[in-house]
C-alpha positions as CSV (number, residue, x, y, z in Angstrom):
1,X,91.2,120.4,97.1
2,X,88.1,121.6,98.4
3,X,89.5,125.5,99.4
4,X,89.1,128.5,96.8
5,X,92.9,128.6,97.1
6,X,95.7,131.0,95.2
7,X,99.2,130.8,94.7
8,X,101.4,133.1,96.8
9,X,103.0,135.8,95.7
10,X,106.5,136.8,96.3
11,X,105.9,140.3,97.9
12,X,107.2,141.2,101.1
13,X,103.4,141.8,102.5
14,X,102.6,137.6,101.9
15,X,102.5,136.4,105.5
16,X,102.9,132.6,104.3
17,X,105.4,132.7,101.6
18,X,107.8,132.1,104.3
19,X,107.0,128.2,104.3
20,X,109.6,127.4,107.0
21,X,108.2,124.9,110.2
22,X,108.4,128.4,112.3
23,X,105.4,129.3,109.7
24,X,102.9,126.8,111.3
25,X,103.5,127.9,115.0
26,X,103.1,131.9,114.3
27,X,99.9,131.5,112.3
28,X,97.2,133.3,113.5
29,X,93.7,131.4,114.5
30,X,91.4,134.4,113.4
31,X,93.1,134.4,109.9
32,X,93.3,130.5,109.6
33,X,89.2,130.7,109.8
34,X,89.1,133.6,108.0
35,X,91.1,131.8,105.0
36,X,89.0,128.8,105.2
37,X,85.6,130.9,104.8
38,X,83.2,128.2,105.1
39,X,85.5,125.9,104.5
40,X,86.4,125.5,108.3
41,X,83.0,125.4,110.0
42,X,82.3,122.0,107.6
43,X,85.6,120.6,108.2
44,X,84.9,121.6,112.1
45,X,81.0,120.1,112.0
46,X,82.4,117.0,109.8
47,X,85.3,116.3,112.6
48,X,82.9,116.4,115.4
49,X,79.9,114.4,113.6
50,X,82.8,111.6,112.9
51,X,84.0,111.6,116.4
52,X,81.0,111.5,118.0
53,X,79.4,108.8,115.3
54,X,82.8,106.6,116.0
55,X,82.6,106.9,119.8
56,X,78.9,106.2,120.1
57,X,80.1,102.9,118.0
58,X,83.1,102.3,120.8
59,X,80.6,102.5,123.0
60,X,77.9,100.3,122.2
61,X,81.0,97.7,121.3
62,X,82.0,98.1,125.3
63,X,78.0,97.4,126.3
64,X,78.4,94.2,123.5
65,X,81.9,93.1,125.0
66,X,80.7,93.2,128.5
67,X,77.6,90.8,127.6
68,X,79.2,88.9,125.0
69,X,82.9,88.3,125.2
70,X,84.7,86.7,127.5
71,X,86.6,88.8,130.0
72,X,90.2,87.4,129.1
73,X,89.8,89.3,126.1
74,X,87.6,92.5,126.6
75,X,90.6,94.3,127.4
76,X,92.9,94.3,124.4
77,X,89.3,94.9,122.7
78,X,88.6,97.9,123.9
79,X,91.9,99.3,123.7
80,X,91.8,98.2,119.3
81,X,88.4,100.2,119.2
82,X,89.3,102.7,121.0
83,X,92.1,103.8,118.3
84,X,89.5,105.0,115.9
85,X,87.6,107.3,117.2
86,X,90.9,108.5,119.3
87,X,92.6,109.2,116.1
88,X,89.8,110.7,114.9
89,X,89.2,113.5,117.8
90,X,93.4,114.2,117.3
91,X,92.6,115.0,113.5
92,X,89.5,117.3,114.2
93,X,91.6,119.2,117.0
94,X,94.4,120.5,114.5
95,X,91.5,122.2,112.3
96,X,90.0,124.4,115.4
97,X,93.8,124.8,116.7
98,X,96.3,124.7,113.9
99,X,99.3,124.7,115.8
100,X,98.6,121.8,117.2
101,X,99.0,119.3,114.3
102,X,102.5,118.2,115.5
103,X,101.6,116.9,119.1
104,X,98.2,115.6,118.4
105,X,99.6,113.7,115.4
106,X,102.3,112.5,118.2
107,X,99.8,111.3,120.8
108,X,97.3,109.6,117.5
109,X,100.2,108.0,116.6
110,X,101.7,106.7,119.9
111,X,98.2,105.5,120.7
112,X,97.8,103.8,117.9
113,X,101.1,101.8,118.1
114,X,99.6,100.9,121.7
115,X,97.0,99.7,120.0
116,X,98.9,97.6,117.8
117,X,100.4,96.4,121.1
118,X,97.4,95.0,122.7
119,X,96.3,93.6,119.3
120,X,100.2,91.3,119.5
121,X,98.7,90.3,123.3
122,X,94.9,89.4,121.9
123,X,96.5,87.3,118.9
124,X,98.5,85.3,122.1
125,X,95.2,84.7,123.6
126,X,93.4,83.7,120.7
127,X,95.8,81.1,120.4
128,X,95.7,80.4,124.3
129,X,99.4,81.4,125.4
130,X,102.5,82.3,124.1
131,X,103.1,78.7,124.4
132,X,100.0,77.4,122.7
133,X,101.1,79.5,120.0
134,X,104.5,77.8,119.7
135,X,102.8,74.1,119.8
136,X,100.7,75.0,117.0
137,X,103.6,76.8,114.8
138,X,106.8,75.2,116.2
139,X,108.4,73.3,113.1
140,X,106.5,74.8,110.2
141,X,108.6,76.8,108.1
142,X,109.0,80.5,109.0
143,X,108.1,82.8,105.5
144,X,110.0,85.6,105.3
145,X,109.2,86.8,101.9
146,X,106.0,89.2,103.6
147,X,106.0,92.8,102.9
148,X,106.7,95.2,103.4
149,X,110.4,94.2,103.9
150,X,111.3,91.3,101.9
151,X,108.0,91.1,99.8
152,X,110.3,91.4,96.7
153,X,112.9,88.3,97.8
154,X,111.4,85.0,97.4
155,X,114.5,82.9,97.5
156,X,114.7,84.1,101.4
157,X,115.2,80.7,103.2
158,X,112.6,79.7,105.3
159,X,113.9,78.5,108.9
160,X,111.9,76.5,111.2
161,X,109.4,77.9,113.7
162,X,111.3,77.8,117.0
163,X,110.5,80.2,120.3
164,X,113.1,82.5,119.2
165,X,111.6,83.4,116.4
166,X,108.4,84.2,117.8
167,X,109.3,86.0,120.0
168,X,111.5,88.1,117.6
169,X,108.0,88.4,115.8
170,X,106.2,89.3,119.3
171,X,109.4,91.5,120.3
172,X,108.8,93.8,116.6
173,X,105.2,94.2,117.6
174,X,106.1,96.0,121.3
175,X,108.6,97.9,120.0
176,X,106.3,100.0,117.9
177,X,104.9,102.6,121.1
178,X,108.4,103.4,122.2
179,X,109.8,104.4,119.3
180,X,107.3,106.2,118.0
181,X,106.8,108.0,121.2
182,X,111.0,108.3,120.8
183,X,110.9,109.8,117.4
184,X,108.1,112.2,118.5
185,X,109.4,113.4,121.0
186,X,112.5,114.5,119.2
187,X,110.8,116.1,116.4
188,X,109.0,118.4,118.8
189,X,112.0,119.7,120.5
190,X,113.7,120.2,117.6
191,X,110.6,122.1,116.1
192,X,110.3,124.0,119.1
193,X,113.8,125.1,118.7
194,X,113.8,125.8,114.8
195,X,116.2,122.7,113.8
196,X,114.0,121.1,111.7
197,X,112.0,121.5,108.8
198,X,109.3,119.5,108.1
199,X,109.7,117.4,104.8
200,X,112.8,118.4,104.0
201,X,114.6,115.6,102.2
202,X,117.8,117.4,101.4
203,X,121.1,115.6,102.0
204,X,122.1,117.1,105.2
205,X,118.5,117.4,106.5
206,X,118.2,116.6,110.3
207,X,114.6,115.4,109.0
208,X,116.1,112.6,106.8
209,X,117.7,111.1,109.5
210,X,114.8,111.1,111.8
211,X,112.6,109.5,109.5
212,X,115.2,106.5,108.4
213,X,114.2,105.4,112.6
214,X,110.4,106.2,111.6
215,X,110.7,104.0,108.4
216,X,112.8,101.3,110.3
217,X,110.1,101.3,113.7
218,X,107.2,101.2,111.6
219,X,108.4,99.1,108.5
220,X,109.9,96.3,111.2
221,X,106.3,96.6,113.3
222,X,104.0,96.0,109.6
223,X,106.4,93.2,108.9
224,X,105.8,91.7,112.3
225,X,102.0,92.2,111.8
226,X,102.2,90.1,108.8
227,X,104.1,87.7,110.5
228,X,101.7,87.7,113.0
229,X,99.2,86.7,110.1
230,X,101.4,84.1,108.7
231,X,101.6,82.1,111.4
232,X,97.9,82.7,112.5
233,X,97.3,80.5,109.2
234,X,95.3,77.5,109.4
235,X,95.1,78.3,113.4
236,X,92.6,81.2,113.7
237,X,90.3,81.2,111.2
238,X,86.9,81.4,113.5
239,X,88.4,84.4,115.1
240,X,88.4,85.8,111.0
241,X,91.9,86.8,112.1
242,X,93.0,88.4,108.7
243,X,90.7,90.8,108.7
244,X,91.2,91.9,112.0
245,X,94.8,92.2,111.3
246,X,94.5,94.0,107.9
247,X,92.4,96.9,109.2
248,X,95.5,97.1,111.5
249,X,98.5,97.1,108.6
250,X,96.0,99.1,106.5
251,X,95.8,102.2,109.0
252,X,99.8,101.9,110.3
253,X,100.7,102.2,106.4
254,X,98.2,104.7,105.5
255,X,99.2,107.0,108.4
256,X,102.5,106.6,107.9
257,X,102.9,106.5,104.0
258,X,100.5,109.5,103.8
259,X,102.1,111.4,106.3
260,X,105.2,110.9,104.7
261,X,104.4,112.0,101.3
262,X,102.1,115.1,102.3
263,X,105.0,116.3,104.3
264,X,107.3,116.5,101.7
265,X,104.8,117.5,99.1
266,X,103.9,120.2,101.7
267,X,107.3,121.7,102.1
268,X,108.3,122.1,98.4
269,X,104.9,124.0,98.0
270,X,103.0,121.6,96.2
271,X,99.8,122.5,98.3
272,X,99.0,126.4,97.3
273,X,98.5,128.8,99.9
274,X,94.9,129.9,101.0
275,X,93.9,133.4,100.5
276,X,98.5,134.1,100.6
277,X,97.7,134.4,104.3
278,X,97.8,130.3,105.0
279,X,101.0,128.6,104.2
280,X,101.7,125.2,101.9
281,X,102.5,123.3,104.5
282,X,99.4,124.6,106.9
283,X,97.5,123.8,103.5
284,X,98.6,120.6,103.6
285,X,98.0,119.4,107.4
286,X,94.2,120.8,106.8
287,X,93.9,118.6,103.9
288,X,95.5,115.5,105.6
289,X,93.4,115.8,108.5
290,X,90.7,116.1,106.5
291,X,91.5,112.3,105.0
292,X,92.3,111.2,107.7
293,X,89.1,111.8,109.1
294,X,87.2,110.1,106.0
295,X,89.3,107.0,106.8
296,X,89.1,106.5,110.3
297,X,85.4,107.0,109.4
298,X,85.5,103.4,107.0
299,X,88.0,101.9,109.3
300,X,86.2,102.3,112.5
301,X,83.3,100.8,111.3
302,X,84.9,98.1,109.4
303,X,86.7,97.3,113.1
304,X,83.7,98.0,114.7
305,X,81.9,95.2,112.6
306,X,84.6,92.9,113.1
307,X,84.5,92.6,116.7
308,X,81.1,92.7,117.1
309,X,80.9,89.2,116.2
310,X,80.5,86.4,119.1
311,X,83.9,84.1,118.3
312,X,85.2,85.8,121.4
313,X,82.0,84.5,123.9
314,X,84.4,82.0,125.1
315,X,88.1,81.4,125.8
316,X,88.4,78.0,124.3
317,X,91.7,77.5,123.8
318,X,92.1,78.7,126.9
319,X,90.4,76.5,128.3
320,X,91.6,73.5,126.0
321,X,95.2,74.6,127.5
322,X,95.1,74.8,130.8
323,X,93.3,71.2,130.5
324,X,96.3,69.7,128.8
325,X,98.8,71.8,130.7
326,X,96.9,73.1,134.4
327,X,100.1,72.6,136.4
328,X,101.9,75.7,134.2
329,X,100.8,79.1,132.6
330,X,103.4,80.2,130.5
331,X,105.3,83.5,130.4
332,X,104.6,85.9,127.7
333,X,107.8,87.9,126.6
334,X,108.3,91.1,128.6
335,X,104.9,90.0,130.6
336,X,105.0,88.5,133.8
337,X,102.6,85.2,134.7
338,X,101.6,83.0,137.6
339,X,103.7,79.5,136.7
340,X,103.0,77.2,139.1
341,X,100.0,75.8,140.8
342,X,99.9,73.6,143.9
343,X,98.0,70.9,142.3
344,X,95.2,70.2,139.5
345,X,92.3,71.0,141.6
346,X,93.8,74.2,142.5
347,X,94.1,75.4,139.0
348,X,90.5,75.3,138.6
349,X,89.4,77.9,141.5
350,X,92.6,79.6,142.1
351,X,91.7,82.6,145.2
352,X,93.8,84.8,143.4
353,X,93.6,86.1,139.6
354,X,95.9,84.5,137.2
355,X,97.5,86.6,134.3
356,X,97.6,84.6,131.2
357,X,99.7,86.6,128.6
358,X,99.3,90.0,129.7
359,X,95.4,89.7,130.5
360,X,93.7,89.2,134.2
361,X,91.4,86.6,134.0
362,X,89.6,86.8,137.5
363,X,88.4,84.4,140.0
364,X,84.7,84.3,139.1
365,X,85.7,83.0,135.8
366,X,85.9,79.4,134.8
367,X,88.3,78.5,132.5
368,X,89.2,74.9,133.2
């Protein structure tokens, strides 16, 4: 750790040896940058310099998109690129405004798991439709031995592809915003009104049971991610799928799983206390922020670089759908969708923009 730290002692006059959650919201801002020394202008200069270097990416990539990529998919990109430097700006915040950690880590979180979202509705058009999607899978047999879940049960049975079962798949995916924003939501109250404590993994901890709906939101959602990838197999290779999708399971276990384990270590004191002014667990958020920021760094530009590429210039299998199919453009769960069309010629130059999935494609576009 990169702080000329000390241990706290246990004298009355050490304002952080109380290392309770009310700790984090009473800490003064002139002694937190007083503590850090120099410490907190680099962190401070480091944050901005990655925020700014990841948005000036995003940036450029929306310039790229809008001469490049075809406009069925330029939304769900920008939204997958846009996590980055999002997340990045929520980690630098918490440094300049300590108390803060809790609801920016809420909103990087809840963004992110948005982002996730659109990345479930850009894997539907890459394969052309929910429907195209279940022509090219239905029949196959479903693997369910893919982490994180059942990674360690290979003699799971492996079912058929059917439309239920995507959609389960698809269904897993959207969950992920709402009950993230659900289980943040409650752990703000309930640190606004003292009921919780922050990493504490005792048996009757209100924090336990909050984080068995954290592990079960965001263990079903990677699992459904990797789904996502099994079936994607032998379908989307031009579109390098895997590695779009692993810089998403990457960053959902690494902010998760870190989280996790910093909170707790953070609450038993493992992180010393800065100066005996700055608590553990105030310690610990500086320090996670501060990795957090080195890896949004390498997984922005590793995201960056992935959809800078041109396989998304055209919707092909768009286009090779609504050719086999123009009289229909199928529903996407929870999505509504145009399904019917007059007649053949009318699918061509519709007057009115079609949805496909959960993406406008717009009149001036020709996809059939």
């Amino acid at each position: 750790i990169f702080f000329k730290m000390s241990y706290c002692n246990t004298s009355d006059n050490c304002p952080a040896k109380d290392n309770t959650s009310c700790a984090l919201y009473n800490l003064d801002n002139t002694l937190y940058r007083e503590a850090l020394g120099p410490w907190y202008w680099t962190l401070v200069v480091i944050g901005f310099a990655v925020t700014l270097a990841l948005y000036g990416l995003f940036c450029e990539s929306i310039l790229y998109s809008r001469r490049n990529v075809h406009r069925a998919f330029r939304r769900h990109i920008y939204w997958i690129t846009s996590v980055y430097p999002f997340m990045a700006l929520m980690s630098t915040i918490p440094v300049i405004v300590p108390e803060a950690n809790e609801i920016c880590n809420a909103v990087k979180v809840t963004y992110m798991c948005t982002g996730i979202a659109h990345f479930t509705d850009l894997t539907l058009l890459m394969f052309g439709s929910e429907e195209a999607m279940l022509r090219s899978t239905e029949g196959s047999p479903m693997n369910l031995d893919v982490g994180p879940a059942f990674c360690c049960l290979p003699c799971l049975p492996k079912p058929p592809i059917t439309k239920r079962s995507n959609n389960i798949v698809l269904y897993l995916c959207y969950q992920l915003p709402f009950t993230q924003a659900m289980y943040y939501i409650t752990v703000i109250i309930l640190l606004s009104n003292g009921k919780i404590n922050i990493g504490n993994m005792s048996g009757n901890s209100t924090y336990v049971w909050l984080q068995l709906l954290n592990f079960f939101s965001f263990g079903f959602g990677v699992y459904a991610l990797n789904m996502l990838a099994y079936l994607a197999k032998g379908h989307l290779e031009h579109y390098t799928y895997e590695k779009k999708s692993m810089s998403l399971r990457y960053l959902v276990l690494v902010t998760k799983l870190q989280s996790f384990a910093l909170d707790i270590m953070g609450n038993y004191g493992v992180f010393p206390c800065i100066g005996c002014i700055i608590s553990s667990r105030i310690t610990k958020q500086t320090v996670e922020n501060g990795i957090y920021l080195a890896e949004m760094l390498v997984l922005g530009i590793f995201t960056y670089y992935q959809y800078h590429q041109k396989e998304f210039d055209k919707a092909s299998h768009l286009e090779v759908f609504l050719q086999n199919d123009p009289e229909r453009i199928p529903e996407a769960p929870g999505r509504t969708a145009l399904n019917h069309r007059s007649d053949k010629s009318h699918a061509s130059t519709s007057t009115n923009s079609s949805i496909i999935g959960s993406c406008f494609v717009p009149e001036d576009e020709t996809i059939a």
